[in-house]
TINUBA-276172 format. One record per atom (N, C-alpha, C, O): residue in one letter; z, y, x. Coordinates in pm, whole numbers, padded with zeros to 5 digits, always signed. Atoms other than C-alpha are relative to their C-alpha. Layout:
! TINUBA-276172
AZYX ...
This chain:
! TINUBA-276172
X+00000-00118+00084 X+00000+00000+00000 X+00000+00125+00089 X+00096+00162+00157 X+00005-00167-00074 X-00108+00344+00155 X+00125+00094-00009 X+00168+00153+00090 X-00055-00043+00020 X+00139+00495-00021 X+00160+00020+00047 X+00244+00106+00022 X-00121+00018-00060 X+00417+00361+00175 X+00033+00070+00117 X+00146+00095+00161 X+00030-00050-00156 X+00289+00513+00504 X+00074+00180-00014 X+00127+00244+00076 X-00001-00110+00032 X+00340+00846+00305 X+00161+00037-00040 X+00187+00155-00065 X-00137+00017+00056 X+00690+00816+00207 X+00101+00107+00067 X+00094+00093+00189 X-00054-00082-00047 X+00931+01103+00287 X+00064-00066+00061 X+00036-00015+00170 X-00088+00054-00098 X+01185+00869+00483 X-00061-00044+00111 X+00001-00031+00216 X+00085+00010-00128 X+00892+00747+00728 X-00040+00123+00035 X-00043+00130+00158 X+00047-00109-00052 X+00770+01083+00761 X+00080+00065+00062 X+00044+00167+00120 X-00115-00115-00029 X+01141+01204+00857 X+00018-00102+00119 X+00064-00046+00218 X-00027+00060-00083 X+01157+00876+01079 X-00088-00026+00100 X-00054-00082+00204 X+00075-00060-00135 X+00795+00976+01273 X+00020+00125+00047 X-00039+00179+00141 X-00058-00165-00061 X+00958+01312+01312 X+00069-00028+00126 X+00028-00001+00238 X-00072+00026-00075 X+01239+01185+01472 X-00045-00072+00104 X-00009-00027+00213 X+00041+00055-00124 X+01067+00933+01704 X-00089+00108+00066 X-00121+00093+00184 X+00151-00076-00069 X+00789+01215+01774 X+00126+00117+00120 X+00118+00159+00236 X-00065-00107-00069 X+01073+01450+01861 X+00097-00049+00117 X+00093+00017+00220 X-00029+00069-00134 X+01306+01199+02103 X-00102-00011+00088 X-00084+00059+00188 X+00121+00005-00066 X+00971+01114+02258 X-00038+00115+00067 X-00050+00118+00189 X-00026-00169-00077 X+00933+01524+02305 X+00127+00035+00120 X+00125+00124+00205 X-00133-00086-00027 X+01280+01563+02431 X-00008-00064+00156 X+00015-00001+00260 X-00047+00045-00093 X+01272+01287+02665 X-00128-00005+00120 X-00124-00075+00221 X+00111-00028-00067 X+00909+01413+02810 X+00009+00103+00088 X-00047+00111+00198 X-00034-00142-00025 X+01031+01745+02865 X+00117+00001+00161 X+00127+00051+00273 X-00135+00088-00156 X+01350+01566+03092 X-00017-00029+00091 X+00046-00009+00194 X+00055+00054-00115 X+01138+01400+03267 X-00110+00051+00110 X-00110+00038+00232 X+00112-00106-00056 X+00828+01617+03352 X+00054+00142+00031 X+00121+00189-00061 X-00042+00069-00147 X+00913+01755+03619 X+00107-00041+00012 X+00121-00143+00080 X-00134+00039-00062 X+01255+01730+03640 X+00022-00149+00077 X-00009-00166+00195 X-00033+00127-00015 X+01358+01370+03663 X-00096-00066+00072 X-00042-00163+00125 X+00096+00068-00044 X+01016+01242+03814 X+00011+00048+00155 X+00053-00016+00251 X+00009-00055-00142 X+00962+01492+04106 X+00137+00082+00070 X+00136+00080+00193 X-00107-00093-00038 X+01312+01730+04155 X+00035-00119+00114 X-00007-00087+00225 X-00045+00066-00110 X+01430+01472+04377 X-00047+00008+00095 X+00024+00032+00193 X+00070+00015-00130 X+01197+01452+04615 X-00050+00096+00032 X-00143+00077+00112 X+00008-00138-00026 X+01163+01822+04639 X+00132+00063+00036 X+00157+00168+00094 X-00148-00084-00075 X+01508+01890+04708 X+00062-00080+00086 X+00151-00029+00155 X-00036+00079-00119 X+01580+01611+04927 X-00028+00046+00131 X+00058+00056+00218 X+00012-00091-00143 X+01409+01779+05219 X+00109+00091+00044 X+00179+00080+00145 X-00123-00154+00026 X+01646+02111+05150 X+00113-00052+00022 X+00150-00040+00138 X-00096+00106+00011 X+01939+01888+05076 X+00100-00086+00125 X+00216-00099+00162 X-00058+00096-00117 X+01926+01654+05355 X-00004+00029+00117 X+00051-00039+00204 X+00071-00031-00117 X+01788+01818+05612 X+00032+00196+00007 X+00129+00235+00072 X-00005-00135-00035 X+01761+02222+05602 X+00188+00065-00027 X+00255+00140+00045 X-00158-00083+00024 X+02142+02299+05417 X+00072-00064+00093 X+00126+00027+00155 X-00081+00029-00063 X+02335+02087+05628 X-00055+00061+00159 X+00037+00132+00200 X+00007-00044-00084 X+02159+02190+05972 X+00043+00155-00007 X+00107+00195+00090 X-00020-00171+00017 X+02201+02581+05874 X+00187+00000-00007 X+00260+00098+00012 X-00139-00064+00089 X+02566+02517+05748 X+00078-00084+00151 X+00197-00070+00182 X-00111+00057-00114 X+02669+02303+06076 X-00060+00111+00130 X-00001+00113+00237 X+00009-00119-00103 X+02507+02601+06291 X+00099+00067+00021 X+00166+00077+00124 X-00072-00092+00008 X+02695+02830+06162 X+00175-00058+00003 X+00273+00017+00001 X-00145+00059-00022 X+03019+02621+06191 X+00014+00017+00182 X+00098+00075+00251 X-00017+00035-00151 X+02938+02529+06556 X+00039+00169+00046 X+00152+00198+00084 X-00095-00061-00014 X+02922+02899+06602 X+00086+00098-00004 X+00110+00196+00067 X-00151-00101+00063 X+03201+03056+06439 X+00100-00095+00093 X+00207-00047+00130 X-00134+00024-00087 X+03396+02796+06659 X+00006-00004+00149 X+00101-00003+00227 X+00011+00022-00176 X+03242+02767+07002 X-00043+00072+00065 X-00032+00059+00187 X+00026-00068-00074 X+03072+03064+07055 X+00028+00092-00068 X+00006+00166+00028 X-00094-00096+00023 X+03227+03331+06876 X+00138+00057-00012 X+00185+00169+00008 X-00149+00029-00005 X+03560+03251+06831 X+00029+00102-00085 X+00111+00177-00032 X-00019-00108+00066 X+03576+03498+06569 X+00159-00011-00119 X+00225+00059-00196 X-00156+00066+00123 X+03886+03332+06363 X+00107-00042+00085 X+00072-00120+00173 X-00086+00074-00013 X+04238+03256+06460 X-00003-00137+00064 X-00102-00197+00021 X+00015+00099-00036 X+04293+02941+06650 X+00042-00131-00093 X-00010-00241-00072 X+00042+00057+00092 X+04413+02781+06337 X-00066-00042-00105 X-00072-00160-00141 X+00124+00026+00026 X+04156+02834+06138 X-00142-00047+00056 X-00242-00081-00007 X+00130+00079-00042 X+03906+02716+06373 X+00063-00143+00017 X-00004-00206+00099 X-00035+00123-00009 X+04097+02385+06356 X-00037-00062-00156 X-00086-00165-00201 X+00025+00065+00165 X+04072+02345+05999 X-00147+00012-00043 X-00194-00045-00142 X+00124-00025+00066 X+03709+02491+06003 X-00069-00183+00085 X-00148-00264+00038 X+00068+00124-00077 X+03644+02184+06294 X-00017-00141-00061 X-00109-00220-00037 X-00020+00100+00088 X+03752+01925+06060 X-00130-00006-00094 X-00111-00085-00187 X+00090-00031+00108 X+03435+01997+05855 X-00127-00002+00107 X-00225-00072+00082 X+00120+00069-00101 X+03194+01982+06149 X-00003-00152+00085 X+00085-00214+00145 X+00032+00171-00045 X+03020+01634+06254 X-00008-00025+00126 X-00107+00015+00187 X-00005+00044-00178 X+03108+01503+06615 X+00064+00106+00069 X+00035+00138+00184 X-00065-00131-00069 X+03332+01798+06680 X+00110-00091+00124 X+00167-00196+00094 X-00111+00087-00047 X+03566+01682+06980 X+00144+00117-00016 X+00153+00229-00066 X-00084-00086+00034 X+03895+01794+07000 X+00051+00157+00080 X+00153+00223+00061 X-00039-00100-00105 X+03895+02069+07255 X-00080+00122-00155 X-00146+00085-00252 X+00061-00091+00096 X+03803+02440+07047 X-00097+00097+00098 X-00154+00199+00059 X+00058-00085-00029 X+03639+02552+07351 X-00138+00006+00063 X-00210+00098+00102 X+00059+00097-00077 X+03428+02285+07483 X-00095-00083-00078 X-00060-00200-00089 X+00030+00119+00097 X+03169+02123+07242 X-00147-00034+00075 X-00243+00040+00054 X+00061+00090-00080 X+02951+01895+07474 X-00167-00021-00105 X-00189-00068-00216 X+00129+00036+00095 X+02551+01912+07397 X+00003-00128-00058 X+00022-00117-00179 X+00033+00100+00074 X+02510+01563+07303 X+00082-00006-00123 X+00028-00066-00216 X-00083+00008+00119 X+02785+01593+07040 X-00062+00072-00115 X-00064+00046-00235 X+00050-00125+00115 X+02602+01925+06905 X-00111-00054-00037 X-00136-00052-00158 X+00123+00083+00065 X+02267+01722+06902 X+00002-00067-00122 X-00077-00057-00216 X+00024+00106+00122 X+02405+01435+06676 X+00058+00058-00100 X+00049-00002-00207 X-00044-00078+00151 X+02590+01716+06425 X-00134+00087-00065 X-00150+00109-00185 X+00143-00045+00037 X+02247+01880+06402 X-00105-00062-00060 X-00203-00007-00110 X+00102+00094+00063 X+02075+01555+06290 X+00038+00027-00132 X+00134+00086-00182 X+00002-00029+00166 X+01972+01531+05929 X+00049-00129-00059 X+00051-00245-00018 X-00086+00152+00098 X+02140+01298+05684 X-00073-00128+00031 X-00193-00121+00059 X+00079+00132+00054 X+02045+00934+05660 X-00033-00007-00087 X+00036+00049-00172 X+00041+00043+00153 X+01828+00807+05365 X-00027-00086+00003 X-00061-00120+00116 X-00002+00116+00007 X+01791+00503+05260 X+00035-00103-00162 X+00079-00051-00265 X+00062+00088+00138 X+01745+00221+04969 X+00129-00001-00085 X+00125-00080-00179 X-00090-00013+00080 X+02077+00304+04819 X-00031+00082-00095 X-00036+00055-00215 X+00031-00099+00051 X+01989+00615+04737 X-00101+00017-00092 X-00097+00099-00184 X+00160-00021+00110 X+01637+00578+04559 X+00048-00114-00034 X+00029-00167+00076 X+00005+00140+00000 X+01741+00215+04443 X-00005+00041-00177 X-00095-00005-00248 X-00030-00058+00168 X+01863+00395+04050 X-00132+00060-00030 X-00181+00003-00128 X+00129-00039+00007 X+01524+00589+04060 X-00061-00119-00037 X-00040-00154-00153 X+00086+00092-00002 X+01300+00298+04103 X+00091-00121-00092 X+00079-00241-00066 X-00057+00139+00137 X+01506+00071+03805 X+00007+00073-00129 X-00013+00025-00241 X-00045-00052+00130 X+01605+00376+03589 X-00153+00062-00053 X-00191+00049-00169 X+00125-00049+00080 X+01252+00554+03560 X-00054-00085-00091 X-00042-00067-00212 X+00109+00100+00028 X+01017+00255+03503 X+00108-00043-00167 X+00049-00046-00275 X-00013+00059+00097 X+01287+00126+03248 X+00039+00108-00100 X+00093+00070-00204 X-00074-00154+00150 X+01381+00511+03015 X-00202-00007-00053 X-00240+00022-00167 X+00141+00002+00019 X+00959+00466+03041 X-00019-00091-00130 X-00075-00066-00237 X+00046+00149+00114 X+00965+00104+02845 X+00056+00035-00097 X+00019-00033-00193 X-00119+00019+00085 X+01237+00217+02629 X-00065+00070-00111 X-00040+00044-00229 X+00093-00111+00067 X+00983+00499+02495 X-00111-00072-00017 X-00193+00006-00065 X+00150+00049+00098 X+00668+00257+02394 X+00050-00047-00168 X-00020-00039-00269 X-00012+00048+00172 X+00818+00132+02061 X-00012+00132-00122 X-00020+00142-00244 X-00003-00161+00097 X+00814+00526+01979 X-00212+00009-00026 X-00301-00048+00038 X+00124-00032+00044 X+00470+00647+01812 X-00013+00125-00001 X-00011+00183-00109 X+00016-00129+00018 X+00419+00989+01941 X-00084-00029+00135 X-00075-00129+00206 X+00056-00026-00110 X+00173+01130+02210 X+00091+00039+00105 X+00021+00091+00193 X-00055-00010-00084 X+00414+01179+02426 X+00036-00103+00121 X+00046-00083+00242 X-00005+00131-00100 X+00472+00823+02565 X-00065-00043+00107 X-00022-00094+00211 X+00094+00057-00117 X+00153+00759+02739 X+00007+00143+00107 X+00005+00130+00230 X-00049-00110-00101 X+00215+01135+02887 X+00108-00048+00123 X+00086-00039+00244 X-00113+00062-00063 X+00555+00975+03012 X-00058-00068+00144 X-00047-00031+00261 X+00060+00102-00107 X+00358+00661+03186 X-00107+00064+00090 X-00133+00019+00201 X+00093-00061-00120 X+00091+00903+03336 X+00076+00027+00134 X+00048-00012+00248 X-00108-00029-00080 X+00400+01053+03497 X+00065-00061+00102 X+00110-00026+00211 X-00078+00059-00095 X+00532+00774+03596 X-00116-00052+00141 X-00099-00064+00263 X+00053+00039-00134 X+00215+00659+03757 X-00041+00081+00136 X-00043+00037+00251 X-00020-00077-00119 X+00160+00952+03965 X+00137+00048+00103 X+00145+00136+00188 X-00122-00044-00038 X+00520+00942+04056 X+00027-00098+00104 X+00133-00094+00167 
């Protein structure tokens, strides 16, 4: 019966799938697909080298703080030794390296995309196959 297709409670229940389907397109494009891997560079690499510069020196070559505060600021820099006056290149090299990355980290990505993707085909809106384009250029 045609008439069933027409029915104000299906029409309120392709709303609703059309509009989750919207909501969760919107989440994902860009955000959720690409933000990661655009701020991971920044993240892992540019904020922490800039922010352990400026640690190294506010404690080793300016000395611009109290000698207890540069104890408490040292605690917060990577491979600091314990002298406040003395910080040995190779130490400053390996506080200057950039984070590790690794399959922990992307492991929720690569299980959670592919499956918020599947979760969205039983919906009937244009938005879904948008989703999977997404995912495949992702």
């Amino acid at each position: 019966d045609v008439g069933l297709l027409f029915e104000v409670r299906s029409l309120i229940r392709a709303a609703r799938e059309h509009e989750l389907a919207r909501n969760v397109y919107l989440m994902m494009l860009p955000g959720t697909f690409f933000t990661g891997y655009l701020m991971c560079p920044i993240m892992a690499g540019i904020v922490p080298y800039f922010w352990n510069m400026l640690l190294m020196k506010t404690i080793y070559v300016w000395h611009c703080l109290p000698g207890p505060l540069l104890r408490i600021l040292r605690m917060f820099l990577p491979w600091a030794p314990q002298s406040l006056h003395r910080y040995p290149v190779r130490l400053a090299e390996k506080g200057l390296e950039g984070m590790e990355l690794g399959v922990p980290w992307d492991y929720s990505g690569n299980i959670m995309l592919p499956s918020i993707c599947c979760a969205l085909l039983p919906l009937a809106s244009p938005y879904v196959w948008q989703v999977f384009r997404g995912l495949f250029f992702w």
